[in-house]
C-alpha positions as CSV (number, residue, x, y, z in Angstrom):
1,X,-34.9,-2.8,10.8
2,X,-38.5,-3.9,9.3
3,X,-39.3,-7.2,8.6
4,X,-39.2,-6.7,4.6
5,X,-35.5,-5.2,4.8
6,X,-34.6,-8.0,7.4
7,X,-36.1,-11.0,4.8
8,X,-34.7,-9.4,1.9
9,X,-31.0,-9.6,3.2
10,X,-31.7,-13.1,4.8
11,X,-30.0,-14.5,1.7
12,X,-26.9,-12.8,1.9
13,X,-25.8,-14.3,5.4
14,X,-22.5,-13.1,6.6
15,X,-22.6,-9.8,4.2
16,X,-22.2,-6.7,5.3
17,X,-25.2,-3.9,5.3
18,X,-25.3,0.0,4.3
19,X,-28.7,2.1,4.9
20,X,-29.8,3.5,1.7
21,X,-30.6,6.9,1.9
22,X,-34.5,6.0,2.4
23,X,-33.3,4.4,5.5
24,X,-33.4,1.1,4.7
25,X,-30.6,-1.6,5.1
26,X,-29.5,-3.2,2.3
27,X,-25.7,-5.7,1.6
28,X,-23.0,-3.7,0.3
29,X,-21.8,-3.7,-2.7
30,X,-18.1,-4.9,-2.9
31,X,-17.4,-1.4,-3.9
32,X,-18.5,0.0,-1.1
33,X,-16.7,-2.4,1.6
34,X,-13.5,-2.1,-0.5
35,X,-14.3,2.0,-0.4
36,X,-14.7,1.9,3.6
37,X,-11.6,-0.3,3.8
38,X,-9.4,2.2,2.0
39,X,-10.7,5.2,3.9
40,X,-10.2,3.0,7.7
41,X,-6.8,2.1,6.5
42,X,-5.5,5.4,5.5
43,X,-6.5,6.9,8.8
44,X,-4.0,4.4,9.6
45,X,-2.0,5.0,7.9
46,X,-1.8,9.2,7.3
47,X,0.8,11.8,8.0
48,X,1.7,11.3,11.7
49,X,1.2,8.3,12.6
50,X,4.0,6.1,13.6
51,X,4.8,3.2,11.8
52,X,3.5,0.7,14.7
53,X,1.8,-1.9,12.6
54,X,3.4,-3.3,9.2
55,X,0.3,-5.4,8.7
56,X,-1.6,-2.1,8.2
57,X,0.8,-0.8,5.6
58,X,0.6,-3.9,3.5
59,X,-3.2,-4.0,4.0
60,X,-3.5,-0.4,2.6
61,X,-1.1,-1.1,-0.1
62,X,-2.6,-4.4,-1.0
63,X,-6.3,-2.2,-1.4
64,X,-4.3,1.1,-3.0
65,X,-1.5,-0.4,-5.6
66,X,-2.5,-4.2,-5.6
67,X,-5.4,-4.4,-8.0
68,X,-4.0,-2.1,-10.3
69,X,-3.3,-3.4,-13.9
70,X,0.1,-1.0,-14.3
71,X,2.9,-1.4,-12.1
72,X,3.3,1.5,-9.5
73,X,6.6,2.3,-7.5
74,X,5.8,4.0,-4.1
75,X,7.8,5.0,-1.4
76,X,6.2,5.6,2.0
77,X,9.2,8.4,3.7
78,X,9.0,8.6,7.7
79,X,10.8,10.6,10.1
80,X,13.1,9.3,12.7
81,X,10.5,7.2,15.3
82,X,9.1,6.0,12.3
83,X,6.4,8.2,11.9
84,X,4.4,8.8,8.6
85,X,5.7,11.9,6.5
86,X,4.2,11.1,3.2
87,X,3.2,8.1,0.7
88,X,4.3,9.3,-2.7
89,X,3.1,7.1,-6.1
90,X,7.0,8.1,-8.0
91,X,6.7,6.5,-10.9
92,X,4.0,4.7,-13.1
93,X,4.6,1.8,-15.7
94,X,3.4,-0.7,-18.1
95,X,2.0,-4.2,-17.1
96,X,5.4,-5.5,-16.8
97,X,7.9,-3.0,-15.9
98,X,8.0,0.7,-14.1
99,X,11.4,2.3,-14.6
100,X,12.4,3.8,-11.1
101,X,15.4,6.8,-11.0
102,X,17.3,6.5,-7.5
103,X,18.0,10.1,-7.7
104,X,14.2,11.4,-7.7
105,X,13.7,9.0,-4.7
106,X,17.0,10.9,-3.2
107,X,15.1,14.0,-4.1
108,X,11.9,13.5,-3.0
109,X,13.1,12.1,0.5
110,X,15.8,15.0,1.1
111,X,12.5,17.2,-0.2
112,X,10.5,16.3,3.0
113,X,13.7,15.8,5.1
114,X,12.7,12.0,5.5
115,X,15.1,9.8,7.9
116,X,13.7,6.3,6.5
117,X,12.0,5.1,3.9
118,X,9.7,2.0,2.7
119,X,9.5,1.2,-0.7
120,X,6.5,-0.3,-2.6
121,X,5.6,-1.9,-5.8
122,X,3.4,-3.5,-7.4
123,X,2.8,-6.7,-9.2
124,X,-0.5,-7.2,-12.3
125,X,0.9,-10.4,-12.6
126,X,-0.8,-11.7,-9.6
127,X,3.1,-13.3,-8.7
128,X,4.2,-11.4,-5.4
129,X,7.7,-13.1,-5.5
130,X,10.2,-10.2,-6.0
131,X,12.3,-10.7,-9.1
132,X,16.1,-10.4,-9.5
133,X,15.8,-6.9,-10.8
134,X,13.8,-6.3,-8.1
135,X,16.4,-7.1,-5.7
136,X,18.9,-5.2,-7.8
137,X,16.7,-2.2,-7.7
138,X,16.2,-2.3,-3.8
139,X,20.4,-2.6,-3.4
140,X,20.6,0.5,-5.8
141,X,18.3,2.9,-4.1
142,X,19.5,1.2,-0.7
143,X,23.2,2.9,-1.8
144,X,22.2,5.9,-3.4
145,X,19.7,6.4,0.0
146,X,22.3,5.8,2.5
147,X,24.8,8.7,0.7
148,X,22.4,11.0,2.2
149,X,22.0,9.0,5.7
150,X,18.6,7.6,4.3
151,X,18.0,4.1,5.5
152,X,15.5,2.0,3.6
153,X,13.3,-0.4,5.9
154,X,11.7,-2.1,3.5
155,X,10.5,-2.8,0.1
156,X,7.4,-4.8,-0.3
157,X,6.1,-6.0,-3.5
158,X,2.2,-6.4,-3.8
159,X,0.2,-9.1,-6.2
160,X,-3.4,-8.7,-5.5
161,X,-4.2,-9.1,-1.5
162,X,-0.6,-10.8,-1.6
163,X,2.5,-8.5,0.0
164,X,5.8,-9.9,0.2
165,X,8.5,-8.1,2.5
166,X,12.2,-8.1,1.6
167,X,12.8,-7.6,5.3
168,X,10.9,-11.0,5.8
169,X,12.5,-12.9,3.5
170,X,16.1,-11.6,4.5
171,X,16.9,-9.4,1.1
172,X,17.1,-6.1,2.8
């Protein structure tokens, strides 16, 4: 690194740097980190691998769904050791509400012959406490799953970099 690259980022202590194309290091723009974040944690989480770290699903839900200003339903369908068959955006809402149809969940999981699923949704609100209809909605696809020997794992609700887990909090 020259000296005029290494005195022009001696401001930004602590930030990250990306060589420009002229070879020279500059920070990176938020963009950028939140870009290389999203491509890390999908290779993390991508068809085939197993389901060995929950912190990396809510990480790469929290970057995917949780700065969106619609609400987003997602299920996440895995195979019988838990491994990755497909993340799947379902259905797309307004600011407040997505409505979510148990049987194209049914559908789309007997479609890639998925033995467990996660389900995901987010929150614009910024407030990642799941609601009551929430909770209603997780029982509902829970039954409507489990007719076709489908067990739901999870549902986590993401506000921002915020995930909350029904398995966590005991409502699965």
């Amino acid at each position: 690194m020259s000296s005029s690259s290494t005195s022009s980022t001696s401001s930004a202590v602590d930030a990250l740097l990306v060589r420009d194309v002229d070879g020279q290091y500059r920070p990176a723009r938020a963009e950028e980190v939140l870009s290389q974040a999203r491509r890390v944690l999908s290779q993390r989480v991508r068809r085939g691998a197993t389901m060995s770290s929950p912190q990396a699903v809510k990480d790469y839900l929290s970057l995917e769904i949780g700065v969106l200003e619609h609400e987003v339903f997602c299920v996440l369908f895995v195979d019988a050791q838990h491994r990755i068959i497909e993340l799947k955006q379902m259905f797309r809402g307004t600011v407040t509400q997505t409505s979510v149809y148990p049987r194209e969940v049914v559908k789309a999981a007997l479609g890639c012959n998925a033995a467990a699923v996660l389900l995901a949704h987010n929150h614009p609100s910024g407030a990642a406490e799941p609601s009551r209809a929430d909770e209603f909605l997780t029982q509902t696809l829970k039954t409507a799953l489990a007719l076709v020997d489908v067990r739901v794992l999870d549902h986590l609700v993401v506000a921002g970099a915020e995930v909350r887990s029904f398995a966590e909090l005991g409502l699965l």
